[in-house]
BADO-850936 format. One record per atom (N, C-alpha, C): residue number from 1; residue in one letter; x, y, z. Coordinates in Angstrom, 1 decimal. Each point is the difference from the previous one (the first is absolute). Layout:
% BADO-850936
atom k NUM | r A | east X | north Y | up Z
...
***
This chain:
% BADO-850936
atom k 1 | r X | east 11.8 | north 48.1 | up -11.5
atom k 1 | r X | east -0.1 | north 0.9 | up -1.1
atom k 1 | r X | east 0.0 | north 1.5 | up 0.5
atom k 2 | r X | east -0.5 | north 0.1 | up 1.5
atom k 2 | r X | east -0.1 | north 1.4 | up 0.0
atom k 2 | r X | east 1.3 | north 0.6 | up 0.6
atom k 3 | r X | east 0.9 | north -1.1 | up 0.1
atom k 3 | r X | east 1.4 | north 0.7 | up 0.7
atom k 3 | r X | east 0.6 | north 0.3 | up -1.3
atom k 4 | r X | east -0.1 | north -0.5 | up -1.3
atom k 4 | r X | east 0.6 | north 0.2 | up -0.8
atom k 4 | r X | east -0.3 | north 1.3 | up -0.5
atom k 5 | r X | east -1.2 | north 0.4 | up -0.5
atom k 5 | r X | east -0.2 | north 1.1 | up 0.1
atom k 5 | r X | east 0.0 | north 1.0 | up 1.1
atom k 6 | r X | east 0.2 | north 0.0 | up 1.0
atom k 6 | r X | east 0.6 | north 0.9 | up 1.4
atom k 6 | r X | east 1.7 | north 0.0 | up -0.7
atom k 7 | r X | east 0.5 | north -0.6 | up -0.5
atom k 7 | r X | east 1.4 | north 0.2 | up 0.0
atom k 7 | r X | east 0.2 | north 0.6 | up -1.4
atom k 8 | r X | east -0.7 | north 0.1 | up -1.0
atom k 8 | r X | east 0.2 | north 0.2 | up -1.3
atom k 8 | r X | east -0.7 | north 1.7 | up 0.0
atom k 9 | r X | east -0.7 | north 0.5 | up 1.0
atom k 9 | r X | east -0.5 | north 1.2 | up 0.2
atom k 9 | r X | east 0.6 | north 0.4 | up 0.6
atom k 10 | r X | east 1.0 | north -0.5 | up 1.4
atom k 10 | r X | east 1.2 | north 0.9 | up 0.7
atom k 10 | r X | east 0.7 | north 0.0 | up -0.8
atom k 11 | r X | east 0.4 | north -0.7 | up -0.7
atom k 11 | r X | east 1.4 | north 0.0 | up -0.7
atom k 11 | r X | east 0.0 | north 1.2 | up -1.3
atom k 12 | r X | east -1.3 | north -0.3 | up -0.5
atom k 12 | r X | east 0.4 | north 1.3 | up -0.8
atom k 12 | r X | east -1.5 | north 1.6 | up 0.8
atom k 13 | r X | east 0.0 | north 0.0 | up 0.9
atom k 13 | r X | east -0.5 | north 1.0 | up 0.4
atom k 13 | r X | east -1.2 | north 0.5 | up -0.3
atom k 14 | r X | east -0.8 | north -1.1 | up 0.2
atom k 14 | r X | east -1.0 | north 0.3 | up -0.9
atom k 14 | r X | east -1.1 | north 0.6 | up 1.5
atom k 15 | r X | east -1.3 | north 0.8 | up -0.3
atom k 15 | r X | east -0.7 | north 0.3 | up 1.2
atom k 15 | r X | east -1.4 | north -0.8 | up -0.5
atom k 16 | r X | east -0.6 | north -0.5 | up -1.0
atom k 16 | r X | east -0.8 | north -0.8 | up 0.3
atom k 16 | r X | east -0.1 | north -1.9 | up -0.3
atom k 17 | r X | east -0.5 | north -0.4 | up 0.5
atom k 17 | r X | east 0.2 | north -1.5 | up 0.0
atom k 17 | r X | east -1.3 | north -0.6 | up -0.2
atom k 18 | r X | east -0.4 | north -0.9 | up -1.1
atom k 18 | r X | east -1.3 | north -0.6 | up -0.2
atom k 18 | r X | east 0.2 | north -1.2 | up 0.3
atom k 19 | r X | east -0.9 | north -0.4 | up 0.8
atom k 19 | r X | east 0.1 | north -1.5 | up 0.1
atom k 19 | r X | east -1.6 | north -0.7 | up -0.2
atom k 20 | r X | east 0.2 | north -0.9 | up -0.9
atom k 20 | r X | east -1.1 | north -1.1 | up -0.3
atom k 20 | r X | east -0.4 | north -1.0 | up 0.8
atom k 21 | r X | east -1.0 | north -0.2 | up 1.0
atom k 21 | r X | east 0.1 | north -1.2 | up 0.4
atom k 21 | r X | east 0.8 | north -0.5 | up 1.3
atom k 22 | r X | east 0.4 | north 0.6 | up 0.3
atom k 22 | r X | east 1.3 | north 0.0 | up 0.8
atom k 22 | r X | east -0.3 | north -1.8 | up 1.0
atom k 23 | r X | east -0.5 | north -0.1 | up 0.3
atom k 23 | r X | east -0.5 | north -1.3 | up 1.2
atom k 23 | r X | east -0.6 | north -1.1 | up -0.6
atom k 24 | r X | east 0.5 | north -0.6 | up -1.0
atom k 24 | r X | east -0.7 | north -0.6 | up -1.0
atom k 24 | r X | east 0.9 | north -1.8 | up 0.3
atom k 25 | r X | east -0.2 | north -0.7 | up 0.4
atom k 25 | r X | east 0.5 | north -1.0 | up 0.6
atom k 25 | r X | east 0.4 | north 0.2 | up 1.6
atom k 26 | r X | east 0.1 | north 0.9 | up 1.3
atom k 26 | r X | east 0.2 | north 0.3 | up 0.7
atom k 26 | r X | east -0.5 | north -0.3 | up 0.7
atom k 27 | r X | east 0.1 | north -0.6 | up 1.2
atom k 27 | r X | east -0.7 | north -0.5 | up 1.8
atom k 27 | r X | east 0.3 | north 1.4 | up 0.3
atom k 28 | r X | east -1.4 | north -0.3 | up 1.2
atom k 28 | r X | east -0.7 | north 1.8 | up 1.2
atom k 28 | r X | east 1.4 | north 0.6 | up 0.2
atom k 29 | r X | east 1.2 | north -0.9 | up 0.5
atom k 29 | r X | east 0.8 | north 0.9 | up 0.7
atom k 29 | r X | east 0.9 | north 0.7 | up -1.3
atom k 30 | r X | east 0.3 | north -0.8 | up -0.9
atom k 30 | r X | east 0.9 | north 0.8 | up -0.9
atom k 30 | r X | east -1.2 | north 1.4 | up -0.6
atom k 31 | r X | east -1.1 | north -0.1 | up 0.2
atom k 31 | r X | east -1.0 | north 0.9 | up -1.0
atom k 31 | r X | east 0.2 | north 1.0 | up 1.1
atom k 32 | r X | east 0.2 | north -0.4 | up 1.1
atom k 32 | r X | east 0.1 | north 1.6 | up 1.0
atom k 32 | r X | east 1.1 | north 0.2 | up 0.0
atom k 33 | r X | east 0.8 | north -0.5 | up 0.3
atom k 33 | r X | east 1.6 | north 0.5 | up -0.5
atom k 33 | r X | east -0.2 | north 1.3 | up -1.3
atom k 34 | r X | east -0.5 | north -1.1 | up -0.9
atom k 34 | r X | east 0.3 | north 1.0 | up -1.1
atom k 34 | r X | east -1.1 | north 1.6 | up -0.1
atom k 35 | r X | east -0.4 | north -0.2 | up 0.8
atom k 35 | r X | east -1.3 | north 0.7 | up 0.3
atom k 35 | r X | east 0.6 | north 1.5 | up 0.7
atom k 36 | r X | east 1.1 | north -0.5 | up 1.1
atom k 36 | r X | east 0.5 | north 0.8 | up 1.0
atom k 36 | r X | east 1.1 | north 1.0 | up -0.9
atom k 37 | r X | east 0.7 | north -1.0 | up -0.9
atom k 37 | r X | east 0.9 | north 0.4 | up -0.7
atom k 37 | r X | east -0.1 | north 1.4 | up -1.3
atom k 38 | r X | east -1.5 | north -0.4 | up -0.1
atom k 38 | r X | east -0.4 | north 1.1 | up -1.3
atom k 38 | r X | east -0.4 | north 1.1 | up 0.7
atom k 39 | r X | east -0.5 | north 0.0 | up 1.5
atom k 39 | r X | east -0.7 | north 0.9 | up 0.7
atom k 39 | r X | east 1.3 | north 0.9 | up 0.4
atom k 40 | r X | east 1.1 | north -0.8 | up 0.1
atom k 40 | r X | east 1.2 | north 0.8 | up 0.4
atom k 40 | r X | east 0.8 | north 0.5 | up -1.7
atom k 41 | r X | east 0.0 | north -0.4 | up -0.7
atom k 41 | r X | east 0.6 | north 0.6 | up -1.2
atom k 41 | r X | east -1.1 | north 0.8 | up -0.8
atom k 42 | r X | east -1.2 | north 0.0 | up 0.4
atom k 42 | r X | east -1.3 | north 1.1 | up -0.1
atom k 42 | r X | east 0.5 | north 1.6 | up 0.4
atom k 43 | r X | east 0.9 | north 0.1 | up 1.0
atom k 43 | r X | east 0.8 | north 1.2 | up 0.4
atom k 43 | r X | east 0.8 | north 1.1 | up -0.8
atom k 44 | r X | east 0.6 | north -1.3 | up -0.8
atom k 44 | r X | east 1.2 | north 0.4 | up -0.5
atom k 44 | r X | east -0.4 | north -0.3 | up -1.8
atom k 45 | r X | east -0.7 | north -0.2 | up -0.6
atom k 45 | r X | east -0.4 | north -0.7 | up -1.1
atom k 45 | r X | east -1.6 | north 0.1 | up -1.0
atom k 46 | r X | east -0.5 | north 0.4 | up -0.5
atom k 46 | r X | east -1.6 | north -0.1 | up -0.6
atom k 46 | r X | east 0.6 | north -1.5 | up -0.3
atom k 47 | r X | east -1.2 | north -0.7 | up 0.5
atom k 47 | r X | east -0.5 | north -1.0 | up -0.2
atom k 47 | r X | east -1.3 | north -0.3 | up -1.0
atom k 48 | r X | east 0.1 | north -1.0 | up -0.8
atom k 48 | r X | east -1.0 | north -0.6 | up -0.5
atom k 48 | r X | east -0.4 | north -1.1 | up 0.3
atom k 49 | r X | east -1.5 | north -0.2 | up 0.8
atom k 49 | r X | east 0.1 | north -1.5 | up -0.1
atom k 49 | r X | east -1.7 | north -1.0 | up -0.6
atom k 50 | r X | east 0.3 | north -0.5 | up -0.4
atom k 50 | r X | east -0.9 | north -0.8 | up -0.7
atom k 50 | r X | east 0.1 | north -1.3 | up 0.4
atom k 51 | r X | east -1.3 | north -0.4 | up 0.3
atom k 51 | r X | east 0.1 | north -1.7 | up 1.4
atom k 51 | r X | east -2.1 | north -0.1 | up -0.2
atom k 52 | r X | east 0.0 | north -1.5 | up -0.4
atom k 52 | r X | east -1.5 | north -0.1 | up 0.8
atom k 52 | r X | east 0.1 | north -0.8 | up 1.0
atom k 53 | r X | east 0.9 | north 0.1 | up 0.7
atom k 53 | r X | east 0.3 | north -0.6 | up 1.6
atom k 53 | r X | east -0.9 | north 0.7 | up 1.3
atom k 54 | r X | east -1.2 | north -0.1 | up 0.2
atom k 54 | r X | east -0.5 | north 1.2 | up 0.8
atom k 54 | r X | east 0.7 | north 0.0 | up 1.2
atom k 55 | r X | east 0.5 | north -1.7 | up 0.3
atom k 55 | r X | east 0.6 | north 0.0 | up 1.8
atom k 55 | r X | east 1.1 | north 0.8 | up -0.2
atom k 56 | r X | east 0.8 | north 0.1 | up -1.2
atom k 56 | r X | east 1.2 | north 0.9 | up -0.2
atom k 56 | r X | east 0.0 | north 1.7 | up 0.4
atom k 57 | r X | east -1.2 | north -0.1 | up -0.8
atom k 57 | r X | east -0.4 | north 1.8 | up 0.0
atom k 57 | r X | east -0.8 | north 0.3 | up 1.6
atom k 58 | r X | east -0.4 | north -1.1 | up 0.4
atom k 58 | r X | east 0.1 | north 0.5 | up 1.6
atom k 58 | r X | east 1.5 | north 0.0 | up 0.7
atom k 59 | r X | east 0.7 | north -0.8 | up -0.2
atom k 59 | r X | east 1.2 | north -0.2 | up 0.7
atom k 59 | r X | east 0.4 | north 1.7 | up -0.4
atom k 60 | r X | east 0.2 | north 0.4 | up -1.3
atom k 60 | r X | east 0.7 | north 1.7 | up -0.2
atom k 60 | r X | east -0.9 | north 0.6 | up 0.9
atom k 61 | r X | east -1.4 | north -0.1 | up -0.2
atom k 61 | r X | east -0.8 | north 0.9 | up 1.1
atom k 61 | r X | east 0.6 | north 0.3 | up 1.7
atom k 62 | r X | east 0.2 | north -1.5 | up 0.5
atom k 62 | r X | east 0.1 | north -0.3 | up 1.3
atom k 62 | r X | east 1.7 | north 0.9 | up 0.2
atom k 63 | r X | east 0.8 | north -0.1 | up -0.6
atom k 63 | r X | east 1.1 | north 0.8 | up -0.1
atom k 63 | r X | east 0.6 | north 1.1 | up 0.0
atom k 64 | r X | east -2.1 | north 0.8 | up -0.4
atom k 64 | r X | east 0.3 | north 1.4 | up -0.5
atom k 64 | r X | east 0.5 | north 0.4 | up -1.7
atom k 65 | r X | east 0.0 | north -0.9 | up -0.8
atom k 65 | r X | east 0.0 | north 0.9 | up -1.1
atom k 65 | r X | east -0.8 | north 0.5 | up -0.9
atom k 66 | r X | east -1.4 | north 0.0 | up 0.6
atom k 66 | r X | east -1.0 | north 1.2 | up -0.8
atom k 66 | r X | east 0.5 | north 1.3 | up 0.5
atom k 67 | r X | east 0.6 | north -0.2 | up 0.7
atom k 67 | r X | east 0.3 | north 1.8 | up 0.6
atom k 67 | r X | east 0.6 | north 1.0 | up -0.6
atom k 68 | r X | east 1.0 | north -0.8 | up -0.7
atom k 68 | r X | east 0.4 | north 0.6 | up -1.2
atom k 68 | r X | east 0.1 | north -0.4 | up -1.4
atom k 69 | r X | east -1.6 | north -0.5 | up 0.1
atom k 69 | r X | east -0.2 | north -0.7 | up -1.2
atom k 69 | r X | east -1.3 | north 0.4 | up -0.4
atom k 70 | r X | east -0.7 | north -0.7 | up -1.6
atom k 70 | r X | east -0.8 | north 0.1 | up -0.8
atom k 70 | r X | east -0.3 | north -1.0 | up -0.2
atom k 71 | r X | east -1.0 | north -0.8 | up 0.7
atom k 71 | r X | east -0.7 | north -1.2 | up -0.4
atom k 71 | r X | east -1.2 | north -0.1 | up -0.9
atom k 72 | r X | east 0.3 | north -0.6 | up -1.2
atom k 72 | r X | east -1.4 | north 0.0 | up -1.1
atom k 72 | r X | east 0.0 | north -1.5 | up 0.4
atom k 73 | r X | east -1.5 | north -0.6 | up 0.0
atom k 73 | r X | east -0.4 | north -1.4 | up -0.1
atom k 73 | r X | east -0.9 | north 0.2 | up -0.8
atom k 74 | r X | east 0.5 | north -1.2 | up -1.0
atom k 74 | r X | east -1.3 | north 0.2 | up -1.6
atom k 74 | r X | east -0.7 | north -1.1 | up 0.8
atom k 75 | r X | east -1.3 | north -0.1 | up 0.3
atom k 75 | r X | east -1.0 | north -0.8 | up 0.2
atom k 75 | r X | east -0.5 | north -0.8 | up -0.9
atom k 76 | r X | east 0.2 | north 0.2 | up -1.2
atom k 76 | r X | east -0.2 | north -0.7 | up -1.7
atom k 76 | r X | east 0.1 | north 0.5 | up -0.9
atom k 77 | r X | east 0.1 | north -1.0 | up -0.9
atom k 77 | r X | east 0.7 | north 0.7 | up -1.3
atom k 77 | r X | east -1.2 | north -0.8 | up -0.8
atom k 78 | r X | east -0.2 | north 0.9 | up -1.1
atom k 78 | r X | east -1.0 | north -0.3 | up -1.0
atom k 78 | r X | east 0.3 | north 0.9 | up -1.0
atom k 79 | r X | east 0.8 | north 0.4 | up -0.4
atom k 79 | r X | east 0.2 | north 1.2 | up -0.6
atom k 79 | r X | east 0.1 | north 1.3 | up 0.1
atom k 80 | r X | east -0.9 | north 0.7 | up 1.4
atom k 80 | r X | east -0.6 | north 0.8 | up 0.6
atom k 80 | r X | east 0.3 | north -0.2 | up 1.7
atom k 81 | r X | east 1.2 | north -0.6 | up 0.5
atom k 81 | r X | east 0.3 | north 0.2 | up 1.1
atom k 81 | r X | east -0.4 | north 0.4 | up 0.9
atom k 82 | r X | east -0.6 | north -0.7 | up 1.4
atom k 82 | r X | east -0.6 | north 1.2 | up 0.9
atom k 82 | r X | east 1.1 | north 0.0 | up 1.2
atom k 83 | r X | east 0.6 | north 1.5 | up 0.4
atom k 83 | r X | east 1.3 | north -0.1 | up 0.2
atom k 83 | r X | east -0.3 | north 0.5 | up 1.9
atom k 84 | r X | east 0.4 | north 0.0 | up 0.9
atom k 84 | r X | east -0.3 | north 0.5 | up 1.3
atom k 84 | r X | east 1.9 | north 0.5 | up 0.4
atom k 85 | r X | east -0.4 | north 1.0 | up 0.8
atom k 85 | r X | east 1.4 | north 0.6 | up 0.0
atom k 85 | r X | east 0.0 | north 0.4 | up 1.9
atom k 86 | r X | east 1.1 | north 0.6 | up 0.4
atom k 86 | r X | east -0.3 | north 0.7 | up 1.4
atom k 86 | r X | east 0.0 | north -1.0 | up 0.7
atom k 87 | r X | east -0.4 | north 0.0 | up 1.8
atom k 87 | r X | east -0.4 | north -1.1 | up 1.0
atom k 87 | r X | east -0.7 | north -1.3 | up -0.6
atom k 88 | r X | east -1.1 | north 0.4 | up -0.5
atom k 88 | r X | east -0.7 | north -0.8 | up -0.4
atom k 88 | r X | east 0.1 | north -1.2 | up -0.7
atom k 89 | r X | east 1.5 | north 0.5 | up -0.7
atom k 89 | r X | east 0.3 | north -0.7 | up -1.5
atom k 89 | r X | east 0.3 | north -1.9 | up 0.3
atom k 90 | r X | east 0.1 | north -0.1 | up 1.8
atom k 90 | r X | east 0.2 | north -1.8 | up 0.2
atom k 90 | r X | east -0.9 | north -0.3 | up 0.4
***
């Protein structure tokens, strides 16, 4: 799914890309693949990503893409979200 949309955002030029979920059926090595992949189109692209994969969101860590990123981690949802943002946020 996420190549499709990589190709539907080059093709028509788009500069941000949301992705849902992205690692959602995926074994460790395709989830760092895909991991390496966003950290490198993070350069070139705003990125959105939404995942409760935590090993995922270490994999972007280990890569380097908080660096030029904004990490929010909602801790819970109740209506009243308690949200942690910055280093802290994994």
């Amino acid at each position: 799914g996420i190549f499709v949309g990589l190709a539907e955002s080059a093709a028509h030029g788009l500069d941000l890309l949301f992705i849902d979920d992205p690692t959602q059926n995926l074994d460790v090595p395709c989830k760092e693949a895909v991991a390496k992949l966003m950290v490198e189109m993070a350069g070139r692209k705003q990125i959105i990503v939404s995942t409760h994969d935590e090993d995922f969101v270490s994999y972007l860590r280990e890569h380097g893409f908080d660096k030029n990123a904004s990490v929010f981690h909602f801790e819970s949802w109740n209506g009243n979200p308690k949200i942690i943002s910055g280093p802290e946020a994994c």
